[in-house]
N, C-alpha and C positions, 0 to 999 in steps of 0.2 A: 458904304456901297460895296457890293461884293459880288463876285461873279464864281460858276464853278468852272473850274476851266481842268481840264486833261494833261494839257502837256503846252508847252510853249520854247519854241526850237529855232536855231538859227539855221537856213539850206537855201536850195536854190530854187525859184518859183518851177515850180511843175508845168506847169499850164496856165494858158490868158493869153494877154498881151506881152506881158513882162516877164515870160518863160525866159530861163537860164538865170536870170537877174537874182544874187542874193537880196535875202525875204525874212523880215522875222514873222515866224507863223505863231500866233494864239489860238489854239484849240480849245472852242468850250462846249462842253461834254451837254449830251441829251441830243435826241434829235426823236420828232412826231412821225417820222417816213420809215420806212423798211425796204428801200429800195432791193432790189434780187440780189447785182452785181457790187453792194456798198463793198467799200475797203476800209470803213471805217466804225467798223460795228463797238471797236472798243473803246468807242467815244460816246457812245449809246447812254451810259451810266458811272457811275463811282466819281473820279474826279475828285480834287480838293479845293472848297471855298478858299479863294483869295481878294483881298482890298482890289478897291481900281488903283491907287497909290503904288502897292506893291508887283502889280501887274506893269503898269507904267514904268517902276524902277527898271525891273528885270527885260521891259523892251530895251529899254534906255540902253541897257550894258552890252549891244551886241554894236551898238553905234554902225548900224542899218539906217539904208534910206526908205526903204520898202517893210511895209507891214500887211500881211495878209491874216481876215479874221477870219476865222473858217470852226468847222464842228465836224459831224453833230450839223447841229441846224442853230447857227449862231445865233438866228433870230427867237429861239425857243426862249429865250434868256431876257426879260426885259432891259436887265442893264447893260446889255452888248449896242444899244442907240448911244449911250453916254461914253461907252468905252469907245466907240468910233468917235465920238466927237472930240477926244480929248486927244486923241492920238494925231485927227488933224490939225489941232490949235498947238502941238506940237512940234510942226511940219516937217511928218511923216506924209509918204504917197502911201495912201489905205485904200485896198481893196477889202471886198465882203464876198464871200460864198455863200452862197445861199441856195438852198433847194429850191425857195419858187412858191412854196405852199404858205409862207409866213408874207403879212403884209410891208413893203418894203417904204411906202410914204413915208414915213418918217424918219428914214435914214437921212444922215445930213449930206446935204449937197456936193461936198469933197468929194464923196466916199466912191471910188472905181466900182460900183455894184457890179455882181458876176454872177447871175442868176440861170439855174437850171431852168427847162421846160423838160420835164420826160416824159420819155417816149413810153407806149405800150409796153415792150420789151420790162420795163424795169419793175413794171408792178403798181406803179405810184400814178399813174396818168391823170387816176381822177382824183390827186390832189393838187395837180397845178392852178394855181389862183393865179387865173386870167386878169382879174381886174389888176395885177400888177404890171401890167402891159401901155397902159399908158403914163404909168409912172417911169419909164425908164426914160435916159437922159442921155442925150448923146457921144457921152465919154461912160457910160456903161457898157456892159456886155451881155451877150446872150448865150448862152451853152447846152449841146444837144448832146446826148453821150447814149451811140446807138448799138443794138446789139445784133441787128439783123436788118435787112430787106425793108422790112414792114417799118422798121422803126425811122430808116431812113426817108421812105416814102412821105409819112405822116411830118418828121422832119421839115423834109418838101414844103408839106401843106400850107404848116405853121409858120413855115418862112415867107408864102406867098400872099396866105389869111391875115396875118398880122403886121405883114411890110416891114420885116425887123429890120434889113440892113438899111432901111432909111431912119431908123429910131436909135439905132446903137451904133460903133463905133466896131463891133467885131463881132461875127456869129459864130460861134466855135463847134464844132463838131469832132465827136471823139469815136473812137470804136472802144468798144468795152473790152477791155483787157484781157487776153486767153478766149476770146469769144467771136469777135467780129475779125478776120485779117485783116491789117492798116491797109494794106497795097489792095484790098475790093470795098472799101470806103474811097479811096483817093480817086481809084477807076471812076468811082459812080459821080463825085463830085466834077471831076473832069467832063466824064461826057455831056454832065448836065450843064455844065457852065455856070453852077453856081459860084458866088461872090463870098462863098464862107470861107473861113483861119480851118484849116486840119489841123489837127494837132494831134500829137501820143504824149502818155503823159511822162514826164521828163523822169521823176524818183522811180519808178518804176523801171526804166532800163538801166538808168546807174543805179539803186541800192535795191531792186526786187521789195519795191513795196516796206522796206523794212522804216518801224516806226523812229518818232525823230529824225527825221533825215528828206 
């Protein structure tokens, strides 16, 4: 069983619930989306096949409590369902990133799912697969990551259309990096009295985005 994976690094969670917390991240290479704002285009392709075995070793070696799967679009990969599972019968806390467009049913029930919806803004809106929505569980998450007004608005909608904070455990909302100012995301979440996590993304003001880290 083999997966292509990018890179796999010891740092501190960026973003979620478990922000600051050291994380061993697996990145597996490919992703079906072309988001505008992605910051991780060079996960898109190349990569080198590796065992789940060896995969498993080299989490093993950072002797972490936290494992985050992430791409790319982890779900691109069929054996990324078995690498989650192995990593909880482990016990590892495993979260998933996911863009949202890959069906998430069959992820195993441990698994912290941290699933995008995007917005207009990103490009990608009309590949959010909806019907993953009543798949989410209440120790899951939901993630908005906006770049303007409109994106925020529609935001809104999708938090009122779909009742998330009664289905997840955290709605997270981000401003896109170099794009949206944090301090007129936080304004607008204030005024509205929304019930969402704000967040900026943590590697990004300590290492400026730089890979591994």
């Amino acid at each position: 069983m083999e997966l292509r994976i990018t890179e796999i690094f010891h740092s501190l969670q960026g973003e979620s619930r478990s922000v600051g917390v050291p994380t061993v991240f697996v990145r597996l290479t490919g992703c079906p989306q072309r988001c505008v704002w992605c910051d991780t285009e060079y996960a898109f392709q190349g990569g080198e096949k590796r065992s789940l075995d060896a995969i498993l070793e080299q989490v093993d070696g950072f002797s972490a409590r936290y494992v985050t799967v992430t791409g790319g679009e982890p779900l691109a990969q069929p054996n990324c369902l078995p690498l989650l599972t192995e990593l909880c019968d482990r016990g590892y806390q495993v979260s998933l990133e996911t863009g949202g467009a890959m069906d998430i049913a069959d992820v195993d029930e441990r698994v912290s799912v941290v699933m995008d919806l995007k917005a207009p803004g990103s490009g990608e809106q009309h590949n959010n697969r909806l019907e993953n929505i009543p798949h989410l569980r209440p120790h899951h998450q939901v993630k908005f990551v906006l770049a303007d007004r409109r994106d925020y608005d529609w935001a809104r909608f999708m938090l009122d259309q779909h009742n998330l904070t009664a289905r997840v455990s955290e709605v997270l909302f981000s401003p896109v990096h170099g794009q949206l100012p944090p301090g007129e995301l936080a304004d607008w979440i204030l005024a509205d009295r929304l019930p969402v996590r704000f967040q900026l993304q943590l590697h990004k003001l300590l290492w400026n985005d730089a890979r591994g880290r």
